[in-house]
C-alpha positions as CSV (number, residue, x, y, z in Angstrom):
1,X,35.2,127.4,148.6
2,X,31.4,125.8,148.5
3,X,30.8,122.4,149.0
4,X,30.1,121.5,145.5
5,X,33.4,122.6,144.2
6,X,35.1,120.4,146.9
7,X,33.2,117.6,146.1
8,X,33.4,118.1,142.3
9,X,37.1,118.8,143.3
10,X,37.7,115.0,145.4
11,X,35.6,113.1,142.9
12,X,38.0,114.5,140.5
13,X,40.4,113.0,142.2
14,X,39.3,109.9,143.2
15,X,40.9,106.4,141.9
16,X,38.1,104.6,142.6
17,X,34.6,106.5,143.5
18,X,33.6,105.7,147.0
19,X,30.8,107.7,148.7
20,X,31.8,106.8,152.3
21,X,35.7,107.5,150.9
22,X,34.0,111.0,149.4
23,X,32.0,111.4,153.0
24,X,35.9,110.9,154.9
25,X,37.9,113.5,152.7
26,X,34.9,116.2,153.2
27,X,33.9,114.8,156.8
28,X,30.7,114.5,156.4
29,X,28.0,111.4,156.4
30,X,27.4,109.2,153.1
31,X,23.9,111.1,153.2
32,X,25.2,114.4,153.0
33,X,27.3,113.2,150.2
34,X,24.4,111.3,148.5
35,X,22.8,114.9,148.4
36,X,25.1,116.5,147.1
37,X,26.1,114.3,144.3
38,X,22.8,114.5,143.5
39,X,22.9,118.6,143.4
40,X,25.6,118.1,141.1
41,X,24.5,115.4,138.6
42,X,20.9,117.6,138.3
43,X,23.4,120.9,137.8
44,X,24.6,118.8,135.0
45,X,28.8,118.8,136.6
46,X,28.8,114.7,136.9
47,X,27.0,111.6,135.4
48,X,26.8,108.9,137.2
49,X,27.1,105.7,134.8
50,X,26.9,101.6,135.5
51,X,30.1,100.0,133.6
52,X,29.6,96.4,133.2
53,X,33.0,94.4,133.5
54,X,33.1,93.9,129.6
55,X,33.2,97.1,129.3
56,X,35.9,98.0,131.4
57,X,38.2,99.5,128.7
58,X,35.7,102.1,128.5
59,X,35.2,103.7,131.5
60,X,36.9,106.8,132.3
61,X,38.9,105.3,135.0
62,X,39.8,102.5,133.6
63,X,43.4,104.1,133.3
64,X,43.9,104.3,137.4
65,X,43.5,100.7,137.2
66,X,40.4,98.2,137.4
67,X,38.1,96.9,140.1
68,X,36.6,94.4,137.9
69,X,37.8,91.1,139.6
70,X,36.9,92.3,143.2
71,X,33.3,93.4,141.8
72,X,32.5,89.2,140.7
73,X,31.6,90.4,137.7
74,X,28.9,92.8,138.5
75,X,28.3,96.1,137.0
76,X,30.5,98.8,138.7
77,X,28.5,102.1,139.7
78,X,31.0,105.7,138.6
79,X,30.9,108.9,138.2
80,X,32.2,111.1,135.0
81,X,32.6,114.9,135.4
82,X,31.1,116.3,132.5
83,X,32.5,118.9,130.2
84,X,31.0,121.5,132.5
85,X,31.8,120.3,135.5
86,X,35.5,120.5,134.2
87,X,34.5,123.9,133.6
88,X,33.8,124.9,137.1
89,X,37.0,123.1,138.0
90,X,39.2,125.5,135.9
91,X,37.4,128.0,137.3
């Protein structure tokens, strides 16, 4: 399998989105990683979106529980797969 369906794959699964937690499960650096997710946000398989903490109830993740508290209140960085990206996962 290519690397971008194994990222898109992990992401997928992620809890919590973590590039050196993403860089671990593909071992590989965080730069690696950082190109890659940017491959695939400019392929149009992930957004990557800034949640602020009032906002929790509406991010995507927000089911798998919240990191609000341990963030002091700052906007969380995340990352959505897009209708297409869930797509290529099916595929």
């Amino acid at each position: 399998m290519s690397i971008l369906f194994n990222t898109l794959r992990e992401v997928n699964a992620m809890n919590v989105y973590s590039r050196e937690y993403l860089a671990r499960r593909l071992d590989t650096s965080q730069e690696v990683v950082n190109h890659i997710l940017s491959k695939l946000e400019k392929m149009g398989y992930i957004k990557e979106e800034n949640i602020a903490i009032s906002k929790c109830s509406s991010c995507p993740s927000f089911k798998n529980g919240c990191m609000g508290p341990v963030t002091g209140g700052r906007p969380i960085t995340t990352l959505t797969i897009t209708d297409k990206g869930k797509r290529f996962l099916d595929m």
